[in-house]
KELUM-932345 format. One record per residue (C-alpha): residue in one letter; x, y, z. Coordinates in steps of 0.05 Angstrom, whole numbers, plus 32768, in hexadecimal, padded with zeros to 4 digits. Layout:
<rs>
aXYZ ...
</rs>
This chain:
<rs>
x758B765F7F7D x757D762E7FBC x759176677FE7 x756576997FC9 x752D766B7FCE x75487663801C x754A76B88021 x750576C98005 x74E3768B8029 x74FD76A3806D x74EC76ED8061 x74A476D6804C x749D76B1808F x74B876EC80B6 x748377178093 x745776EE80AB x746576E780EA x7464773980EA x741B773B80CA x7403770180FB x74157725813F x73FA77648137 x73B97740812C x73BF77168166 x73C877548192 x738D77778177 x736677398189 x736E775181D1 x73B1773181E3 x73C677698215 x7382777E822D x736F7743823F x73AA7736826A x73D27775827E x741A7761827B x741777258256 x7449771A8215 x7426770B81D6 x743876D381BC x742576A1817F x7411767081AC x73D9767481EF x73E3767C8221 x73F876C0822F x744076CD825B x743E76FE8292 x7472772B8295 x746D774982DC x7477770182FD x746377068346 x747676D38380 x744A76AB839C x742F76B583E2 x745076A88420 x74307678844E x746276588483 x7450763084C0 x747476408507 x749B760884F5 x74B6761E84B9 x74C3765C84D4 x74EF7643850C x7515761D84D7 x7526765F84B5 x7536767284F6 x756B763D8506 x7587764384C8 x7592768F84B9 x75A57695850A x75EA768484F9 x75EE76B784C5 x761176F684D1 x75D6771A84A2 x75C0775284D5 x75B9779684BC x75E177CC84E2 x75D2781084D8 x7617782584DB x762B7828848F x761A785F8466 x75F1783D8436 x75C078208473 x75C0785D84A3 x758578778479 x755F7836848A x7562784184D1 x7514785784DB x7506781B84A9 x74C477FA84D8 x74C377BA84B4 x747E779984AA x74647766846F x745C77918431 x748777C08439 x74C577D3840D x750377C78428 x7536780E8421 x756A780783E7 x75A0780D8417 x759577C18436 x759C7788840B x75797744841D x75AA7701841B x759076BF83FE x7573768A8429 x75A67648843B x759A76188407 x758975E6843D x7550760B844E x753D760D8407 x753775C683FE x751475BB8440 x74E575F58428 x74DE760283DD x74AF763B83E1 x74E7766783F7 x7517765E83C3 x74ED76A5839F x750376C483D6 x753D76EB8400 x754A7703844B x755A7738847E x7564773484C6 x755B777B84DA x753C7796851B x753B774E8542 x7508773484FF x751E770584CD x74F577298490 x74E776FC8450 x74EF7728841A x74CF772683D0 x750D772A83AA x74E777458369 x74C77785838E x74F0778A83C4 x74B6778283FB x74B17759843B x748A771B8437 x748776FB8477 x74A9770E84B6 x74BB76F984FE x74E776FF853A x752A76E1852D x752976BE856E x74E8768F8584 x74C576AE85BD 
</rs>
């Protein structure tokens, strides 16, 4: 009998739950923010997360260039799957070709500067490119020796 009780109380809540967020959506859940996962509670969860913005002094960008100058990272154009690449002209915003895959920062450069832990890099063409690991473009960029 208990678990009876137990059954029908937990399929009444479920129904509930059911009839509840329908409602909530109507109530202008996803027009009001495009993307967002409706939810019981506010406020709304994006579901397209984005990075923040990438705003590095000169001097944090000569750490990142002390400490991925060590690295051997660079892209060669000699493999098959980054021969297509070869007229890549990288530039901030632009998508990186599937054939070259970015590497994750040191981790000593991570703690030093926390803002780059959302992100990956290349060196490729004499740059050091910070790439958005979520979309795949380029961030920030810079020679990967101080001029």
């Amino acid at each position: 009998m208990r678990k009876i009780g137990y059954r029908v109380s937990l399929v009444g809540l479920t129904l509930a739950v059911l009839a509840v967020s329908p409602a909530a959506f109507a109530q202008g859940g996803e027009s009001n923010h495009p993307g967002a996962v409706v939810q019981s509670a506010p406020p709304p969860v994006p579901q397209r997360q984005s990075v923040p913005p990438l705003h590095l002094s000169d001097a944090q960008r000569a750490q990142i260039q002390q400490a991925v100058s060590g690295k051997d990272t660079e892209v060669t154009f000699t493999l098959k799957a980054t021969k297509a690449a070869a007229q890549f002209a990288p530039q901030v915003g632009a998508k990186i070709p599937k054939g070259i895959k970015a590497h994750p920062l040191p981790r000593p450069l991570i703690y030093e500067i926390p803002e780059l832990k959302r992100y990956t890099y290349l060196k490729l063409k004499g740059e050091v490119l910070l790439v958005d690991p979520m979309t795949d473009k380029v961030a920030d960029m810079f020679p990967q020796q101080s001029r």
